[in-house]
Every structure is written in structure tokens, then in C-alpha cells.
N, CA and C of each residue as an Amber inpcrd file, in Angstrom:
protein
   381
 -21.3860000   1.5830000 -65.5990000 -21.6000000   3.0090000 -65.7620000
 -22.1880000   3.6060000 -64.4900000 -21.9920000   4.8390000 -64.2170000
 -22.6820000   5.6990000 -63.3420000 -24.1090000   5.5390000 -63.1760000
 -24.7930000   5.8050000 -61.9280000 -26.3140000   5.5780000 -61.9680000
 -26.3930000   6.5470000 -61.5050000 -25.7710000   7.7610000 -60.9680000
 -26.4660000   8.7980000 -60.3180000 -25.1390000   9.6580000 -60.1040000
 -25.5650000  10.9180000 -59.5470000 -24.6810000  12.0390000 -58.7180000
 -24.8990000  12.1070000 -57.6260000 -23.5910000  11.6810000 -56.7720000
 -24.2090000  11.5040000 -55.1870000 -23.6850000  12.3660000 -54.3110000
 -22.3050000  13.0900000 -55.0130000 -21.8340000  14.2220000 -53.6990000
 -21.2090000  15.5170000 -55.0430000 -21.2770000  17.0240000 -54.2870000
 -20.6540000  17.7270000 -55.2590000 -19.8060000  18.2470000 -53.6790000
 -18.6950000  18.3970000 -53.5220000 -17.5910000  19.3450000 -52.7590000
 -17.5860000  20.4370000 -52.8760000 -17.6850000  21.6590000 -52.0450000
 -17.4340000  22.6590000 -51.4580000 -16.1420000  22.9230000 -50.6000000
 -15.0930000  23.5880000 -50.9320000 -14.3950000  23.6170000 -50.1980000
 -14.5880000  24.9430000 -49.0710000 -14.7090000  25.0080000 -47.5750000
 -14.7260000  26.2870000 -46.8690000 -13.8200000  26.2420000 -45.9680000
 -13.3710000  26.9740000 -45.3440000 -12.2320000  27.8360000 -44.0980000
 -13.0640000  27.0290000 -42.6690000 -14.2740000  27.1660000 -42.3020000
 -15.0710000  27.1280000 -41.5180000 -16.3510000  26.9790000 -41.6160000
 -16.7690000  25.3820000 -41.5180000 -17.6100000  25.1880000 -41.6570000
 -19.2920000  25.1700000 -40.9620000 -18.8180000  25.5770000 -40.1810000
 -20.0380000  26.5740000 -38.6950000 -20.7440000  27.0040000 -39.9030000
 -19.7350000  28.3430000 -39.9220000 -20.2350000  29.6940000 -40.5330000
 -20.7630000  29.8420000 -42.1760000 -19.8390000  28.1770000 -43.0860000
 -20.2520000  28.1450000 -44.3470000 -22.2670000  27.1300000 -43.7900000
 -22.2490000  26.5430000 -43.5690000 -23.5350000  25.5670000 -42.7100000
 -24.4950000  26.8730000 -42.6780000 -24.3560000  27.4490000 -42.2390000
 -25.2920000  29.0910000 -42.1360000 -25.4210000  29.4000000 -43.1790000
 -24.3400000  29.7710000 -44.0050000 -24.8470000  30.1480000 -45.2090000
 -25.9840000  29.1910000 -46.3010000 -25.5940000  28.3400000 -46.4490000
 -26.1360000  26.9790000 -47.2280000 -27.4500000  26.8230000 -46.8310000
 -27.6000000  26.8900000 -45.5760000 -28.6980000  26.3640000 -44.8420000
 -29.6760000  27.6010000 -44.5670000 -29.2110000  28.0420000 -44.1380000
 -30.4440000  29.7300000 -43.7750000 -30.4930000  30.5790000 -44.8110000
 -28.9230000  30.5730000 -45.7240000 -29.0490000  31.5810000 -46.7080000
 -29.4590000  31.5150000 -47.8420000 -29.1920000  30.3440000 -48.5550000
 -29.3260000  29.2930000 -49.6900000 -30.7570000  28.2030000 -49.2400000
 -30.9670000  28.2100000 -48.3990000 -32.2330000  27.5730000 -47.8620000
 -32.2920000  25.7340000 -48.0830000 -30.7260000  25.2420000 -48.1870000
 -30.4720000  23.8450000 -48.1010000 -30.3250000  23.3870000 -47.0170000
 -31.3130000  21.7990000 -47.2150000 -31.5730000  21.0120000 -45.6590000
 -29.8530000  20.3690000 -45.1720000 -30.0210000  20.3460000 -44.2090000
 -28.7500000  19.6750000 -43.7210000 -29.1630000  18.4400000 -43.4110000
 -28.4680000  17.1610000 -43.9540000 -28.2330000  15.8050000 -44.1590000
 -27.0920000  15.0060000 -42.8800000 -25.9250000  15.0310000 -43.5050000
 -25.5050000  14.6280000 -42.4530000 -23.9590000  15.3430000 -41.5880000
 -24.3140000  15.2420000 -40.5170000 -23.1080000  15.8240000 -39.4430000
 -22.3770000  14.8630000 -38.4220000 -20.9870000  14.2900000 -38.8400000
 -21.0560000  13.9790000 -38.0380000 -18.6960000  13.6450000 -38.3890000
 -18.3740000  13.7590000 -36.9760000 -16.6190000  13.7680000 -36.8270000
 -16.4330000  12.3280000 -37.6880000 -15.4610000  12.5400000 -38.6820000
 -14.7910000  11.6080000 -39.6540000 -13.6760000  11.0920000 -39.0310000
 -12.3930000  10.2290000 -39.7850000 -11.3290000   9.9700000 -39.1100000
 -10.5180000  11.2550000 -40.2970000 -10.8850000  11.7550000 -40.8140000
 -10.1250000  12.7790000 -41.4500000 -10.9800000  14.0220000 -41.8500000
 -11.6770000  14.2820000 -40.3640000 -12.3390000  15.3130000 -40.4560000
 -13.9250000  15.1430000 -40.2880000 -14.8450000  16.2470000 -40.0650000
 -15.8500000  16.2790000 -39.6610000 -16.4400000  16.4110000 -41.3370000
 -17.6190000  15.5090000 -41.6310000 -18.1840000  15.0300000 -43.1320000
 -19.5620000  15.8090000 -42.6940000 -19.7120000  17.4640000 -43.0510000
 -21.2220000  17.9930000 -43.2580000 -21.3210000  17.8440000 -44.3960000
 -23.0100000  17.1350000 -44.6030000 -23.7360000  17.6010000 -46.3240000
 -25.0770000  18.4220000 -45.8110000 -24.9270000  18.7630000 -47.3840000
 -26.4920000  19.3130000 -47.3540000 -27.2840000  19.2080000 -48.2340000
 -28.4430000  19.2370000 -48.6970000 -29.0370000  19.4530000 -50.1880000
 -30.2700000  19.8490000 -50.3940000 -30.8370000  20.1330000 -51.3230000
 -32.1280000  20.8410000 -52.0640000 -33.0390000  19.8110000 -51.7680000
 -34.1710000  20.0020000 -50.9630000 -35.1150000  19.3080000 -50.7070000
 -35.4840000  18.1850000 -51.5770000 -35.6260000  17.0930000 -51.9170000
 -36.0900000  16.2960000 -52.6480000 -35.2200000  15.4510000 -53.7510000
 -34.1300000  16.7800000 -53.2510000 -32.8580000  15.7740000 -54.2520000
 -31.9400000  14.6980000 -53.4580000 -31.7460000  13.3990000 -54.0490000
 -30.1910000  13.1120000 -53.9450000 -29.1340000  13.4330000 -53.7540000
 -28.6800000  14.3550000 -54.5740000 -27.7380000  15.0580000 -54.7390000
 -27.4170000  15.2660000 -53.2770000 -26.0360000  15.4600000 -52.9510000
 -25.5180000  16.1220000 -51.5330000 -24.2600000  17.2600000 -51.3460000
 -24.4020000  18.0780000 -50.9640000 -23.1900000  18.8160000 -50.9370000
 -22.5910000  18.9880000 -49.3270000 -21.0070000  18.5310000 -49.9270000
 -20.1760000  18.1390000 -48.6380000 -19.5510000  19.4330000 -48.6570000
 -20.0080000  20.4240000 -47.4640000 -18.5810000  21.5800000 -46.9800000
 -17.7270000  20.8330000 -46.3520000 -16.4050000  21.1020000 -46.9670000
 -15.1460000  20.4820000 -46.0680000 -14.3130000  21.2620000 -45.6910000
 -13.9240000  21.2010000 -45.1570000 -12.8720000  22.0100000 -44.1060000
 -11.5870000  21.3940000 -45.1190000 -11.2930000  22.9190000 -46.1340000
 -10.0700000  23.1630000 -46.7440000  -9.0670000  24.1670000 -46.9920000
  -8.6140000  24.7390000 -45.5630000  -8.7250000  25.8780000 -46.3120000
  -7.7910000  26.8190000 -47.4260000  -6.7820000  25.7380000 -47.7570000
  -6.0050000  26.0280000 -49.0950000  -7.0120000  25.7430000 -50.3710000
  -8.0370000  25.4070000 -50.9300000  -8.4290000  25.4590000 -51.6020000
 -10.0690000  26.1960000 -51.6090000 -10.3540000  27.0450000 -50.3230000
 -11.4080000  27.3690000 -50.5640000 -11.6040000  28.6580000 -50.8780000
 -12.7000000  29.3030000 -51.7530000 -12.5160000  30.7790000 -52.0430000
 -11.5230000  30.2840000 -53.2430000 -12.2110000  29.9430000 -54.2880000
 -10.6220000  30.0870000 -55.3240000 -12.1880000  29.6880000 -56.7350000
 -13.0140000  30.4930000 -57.0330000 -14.0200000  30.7010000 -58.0780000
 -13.0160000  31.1720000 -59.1690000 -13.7280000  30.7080000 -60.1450000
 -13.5640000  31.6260000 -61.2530000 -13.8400000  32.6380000 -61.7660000
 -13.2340000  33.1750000 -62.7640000 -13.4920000  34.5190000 -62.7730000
 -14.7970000  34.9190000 -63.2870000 -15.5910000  36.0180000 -62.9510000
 -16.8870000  36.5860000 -63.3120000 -16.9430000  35.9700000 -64.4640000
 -18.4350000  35.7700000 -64.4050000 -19.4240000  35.1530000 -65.7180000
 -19.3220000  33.3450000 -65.8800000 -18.1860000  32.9200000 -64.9950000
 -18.0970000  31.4480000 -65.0670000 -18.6910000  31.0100000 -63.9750000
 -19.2480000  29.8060000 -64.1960000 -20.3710000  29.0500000 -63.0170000
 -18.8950000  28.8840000 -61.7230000 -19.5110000  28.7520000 -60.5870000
 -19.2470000  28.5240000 -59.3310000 -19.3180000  26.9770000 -59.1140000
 -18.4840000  26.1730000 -58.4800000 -18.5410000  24.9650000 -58.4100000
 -19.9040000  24.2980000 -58.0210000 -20.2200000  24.9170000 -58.0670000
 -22.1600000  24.9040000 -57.1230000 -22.9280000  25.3080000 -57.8420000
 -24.0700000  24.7360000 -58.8530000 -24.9400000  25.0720000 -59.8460000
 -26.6350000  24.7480000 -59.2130000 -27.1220000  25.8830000 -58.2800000
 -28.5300000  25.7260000 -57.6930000 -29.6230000  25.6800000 -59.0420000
 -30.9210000  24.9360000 -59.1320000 -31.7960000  25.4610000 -59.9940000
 -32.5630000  25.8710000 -59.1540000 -34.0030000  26.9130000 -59.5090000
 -35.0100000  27.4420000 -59.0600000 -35.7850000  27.3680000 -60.6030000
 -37.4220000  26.9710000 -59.5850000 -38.3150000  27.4160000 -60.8500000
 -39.0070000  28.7350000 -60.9940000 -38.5650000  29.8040000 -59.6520000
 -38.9500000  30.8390000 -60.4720000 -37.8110000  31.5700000 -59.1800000
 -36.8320000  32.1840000 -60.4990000 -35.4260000  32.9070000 -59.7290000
 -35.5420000  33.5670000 -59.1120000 -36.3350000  34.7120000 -59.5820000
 -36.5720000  36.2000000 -58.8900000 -37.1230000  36.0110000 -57.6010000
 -37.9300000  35.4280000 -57.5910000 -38.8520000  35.4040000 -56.1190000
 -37.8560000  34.6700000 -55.1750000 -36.9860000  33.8720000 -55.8100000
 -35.7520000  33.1740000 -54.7010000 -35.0030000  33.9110000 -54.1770000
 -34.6770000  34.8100000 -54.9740000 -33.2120000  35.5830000 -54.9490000
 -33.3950000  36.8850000 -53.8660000 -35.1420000  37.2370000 -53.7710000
 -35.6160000  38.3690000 -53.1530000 -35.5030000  37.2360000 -51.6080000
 -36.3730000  36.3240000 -51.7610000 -35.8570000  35.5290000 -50.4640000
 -34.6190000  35.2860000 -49.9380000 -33.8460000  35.0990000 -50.4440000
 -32.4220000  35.0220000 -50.1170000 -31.8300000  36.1070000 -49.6080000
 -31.9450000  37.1990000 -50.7140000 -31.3880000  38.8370000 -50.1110000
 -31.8650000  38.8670000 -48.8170000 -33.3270000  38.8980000 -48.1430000
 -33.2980000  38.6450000 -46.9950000 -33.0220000  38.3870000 -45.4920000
 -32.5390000  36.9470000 -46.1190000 -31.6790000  36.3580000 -45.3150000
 -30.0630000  36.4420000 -45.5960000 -29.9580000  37.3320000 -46.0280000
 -28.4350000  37.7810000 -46.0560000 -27.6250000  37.4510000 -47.1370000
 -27.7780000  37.0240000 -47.8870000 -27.2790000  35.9040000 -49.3250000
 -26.4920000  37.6490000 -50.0550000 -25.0690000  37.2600000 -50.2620000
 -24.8570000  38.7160000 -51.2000000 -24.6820000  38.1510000 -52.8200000
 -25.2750000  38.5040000 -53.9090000 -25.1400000  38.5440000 -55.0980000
 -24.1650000  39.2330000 -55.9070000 -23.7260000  38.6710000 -57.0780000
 -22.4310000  39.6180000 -57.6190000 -23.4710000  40.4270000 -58.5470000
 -24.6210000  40.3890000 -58.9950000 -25.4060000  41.3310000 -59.5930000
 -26.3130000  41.8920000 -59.1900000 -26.4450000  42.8770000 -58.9820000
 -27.9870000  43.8080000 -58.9700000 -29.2750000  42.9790000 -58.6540000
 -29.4130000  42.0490000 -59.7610000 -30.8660000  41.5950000 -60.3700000
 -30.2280000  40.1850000 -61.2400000 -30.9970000  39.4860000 -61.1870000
 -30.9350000  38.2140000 -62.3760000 -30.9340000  38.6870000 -63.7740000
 -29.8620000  37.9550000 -64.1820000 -30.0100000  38.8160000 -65.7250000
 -30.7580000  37.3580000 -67.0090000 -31.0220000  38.0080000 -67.8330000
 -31.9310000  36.8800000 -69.1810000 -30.1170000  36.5890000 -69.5080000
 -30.4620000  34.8850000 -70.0230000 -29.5240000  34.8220000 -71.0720000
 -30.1800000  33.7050000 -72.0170000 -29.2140000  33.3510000 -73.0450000
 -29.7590000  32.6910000 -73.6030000 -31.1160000  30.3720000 -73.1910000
 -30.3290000  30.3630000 -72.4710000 -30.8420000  29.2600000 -71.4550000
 -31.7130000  29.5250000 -70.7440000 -31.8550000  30.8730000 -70.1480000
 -32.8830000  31.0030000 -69.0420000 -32.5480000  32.3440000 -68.2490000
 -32.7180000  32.3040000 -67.0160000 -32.0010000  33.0760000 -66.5220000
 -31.1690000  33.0050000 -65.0850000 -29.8280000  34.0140000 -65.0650000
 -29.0350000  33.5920000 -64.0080000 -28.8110000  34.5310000 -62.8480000
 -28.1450000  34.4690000 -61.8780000 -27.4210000  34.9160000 -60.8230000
 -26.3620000  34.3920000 -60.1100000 -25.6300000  34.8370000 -59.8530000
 -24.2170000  34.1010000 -58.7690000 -24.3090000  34.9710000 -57.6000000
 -24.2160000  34.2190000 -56.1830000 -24.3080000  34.3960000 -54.8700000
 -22.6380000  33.9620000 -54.7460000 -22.1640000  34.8800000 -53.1920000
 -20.9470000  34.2830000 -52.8560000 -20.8960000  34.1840000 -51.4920000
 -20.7280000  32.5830000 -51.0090000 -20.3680000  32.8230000 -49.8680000
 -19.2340000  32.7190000 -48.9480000 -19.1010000  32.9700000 -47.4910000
 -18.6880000  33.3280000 -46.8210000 -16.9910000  33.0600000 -47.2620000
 -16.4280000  32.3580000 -48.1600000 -15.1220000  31.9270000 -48.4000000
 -15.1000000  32.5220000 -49.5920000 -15.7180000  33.0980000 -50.6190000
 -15.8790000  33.4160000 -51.7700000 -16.0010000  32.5360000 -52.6450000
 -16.4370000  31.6190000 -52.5720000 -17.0460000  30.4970000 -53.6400000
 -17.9610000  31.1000000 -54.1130000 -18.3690000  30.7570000 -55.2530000
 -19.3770000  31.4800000 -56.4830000 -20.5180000  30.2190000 -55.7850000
 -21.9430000  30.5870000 -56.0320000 -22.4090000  29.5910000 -56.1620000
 -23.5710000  30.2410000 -57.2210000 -23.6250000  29.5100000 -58.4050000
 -24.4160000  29.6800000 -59.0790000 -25.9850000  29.1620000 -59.4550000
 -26.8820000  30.6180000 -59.7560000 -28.1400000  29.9010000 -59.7360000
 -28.8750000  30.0140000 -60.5980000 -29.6910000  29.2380000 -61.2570000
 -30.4000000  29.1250000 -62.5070000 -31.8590000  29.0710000 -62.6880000
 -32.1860000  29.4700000 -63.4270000 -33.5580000  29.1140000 -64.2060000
 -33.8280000  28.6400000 -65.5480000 -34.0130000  27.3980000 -65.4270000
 -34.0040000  27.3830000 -67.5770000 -34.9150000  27.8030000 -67.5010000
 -34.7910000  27.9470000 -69.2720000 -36.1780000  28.8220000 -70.0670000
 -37.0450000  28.0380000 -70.3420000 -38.0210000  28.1620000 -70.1460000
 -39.5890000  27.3950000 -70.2340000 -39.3800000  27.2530000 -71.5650000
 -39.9550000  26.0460000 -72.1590000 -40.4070000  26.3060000 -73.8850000
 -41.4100000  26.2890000 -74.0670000
């Protein structure tokens, strides 16, 4: 059986400019960089996690989210949204809503970047 989650894929056009986003905009550390034999392998990830996310240079499949209200291949958590999301606006991050909205789980927002990938971000609800 599985012991862990070790990579989630991002597909982008250009990965310079998606690396900026992730990293300055989204505020994920960059892991590793370095020329593949089928391409250059960037990750990145949320401080303290495992987890890694590979931008790859695709660009028939990048920018291809689902439609509003469905998660983005990219599911960020935060433990407190609002104060993230004001950080983010900031640094340039564009949101498909106004404001974080309540739902039943907690509460959400979706960011899109530079290829139009959704990336979605969460807060569960405290109990």
C-alpha cells in the first residue's frame, strides 16, 4: 500500500513565470531545480510538508480548470484564510472572489495563476 503523497502536477506554459507565482505569490518554498532528460523537473511546497508540487512545462494541458465552484488541481490549506489571502492580494495573487466565502467544511477561496489553473484554498472548520 501507499505510505505517503509525494508529488501533485501542475501543468504551466512557462515555468519562470508560473515559479513566481507559487513562490512569491502563493508563498511556496522551492525544492528542487534542476534540467531532466525530458525536461527541466521544478518542485515546490508548503513549508514543512512532504508533499511537492512539480510545474511542468505542458503547454497543451495547462490552463484547462474546471468550471467555477470545482477545486483546482491544487488544494492549499491555511489556518487562518483571511489573513493569507490579504497577504497574497499583496503580492499579486488574483482571486475568482471578492472575499473567502463560509461553506459548509470551513471556509474557501480559488486563486488563478498565470496559465489559469485554479488553485484552491482552504480552511476547515474548527470544531
Amino acid at each position: 500500500m501507499p505510505t505517503d503523497l509525494m508529488y501533485v502536477t501542475v501543468y504551466v506554459t512557462d515555468q519562470d513565470r508560473a515559479l513566481e507565482f507559487y513562490a512569491e505569490g502563493l508563498g511556496l518554498e522551492k525544492r528542487l531545480d534542476f534540467p531532466g532528460p525530458d525536461g527541466r523537473f521544478l518542485t515546490l511546497g508548503v513549508p514543512g510538508s512532504p508533499v511537492e508540487v512539480i510545474l511542468w512545462s505542458h503547454a497543451t494541458s495547462a490552463g484547462q480548470p474546471g468550471a467555477a465552484g470545482v477545486p483546482g488541481p491544487l488544494v492549499l490549506s491555511s489556518d487562518d484564510l483571511r489573513r493569507d489571502v490579504e497577504a497574497m492580494r499583496r503580492r499579486g495573487v488574483v482571486f475568482e472572489e471578492t472575499e473567502p466565502e463560509d461553506y459548509a467544511f470551513g471556509v474557501r477561496i480559488e486563486a488563478v495563476d498565470p496559465d489559469g489553473n485554479r488553485v484552491s484554498l482552504r480552511q476547515r472548520r474548527k470544531p
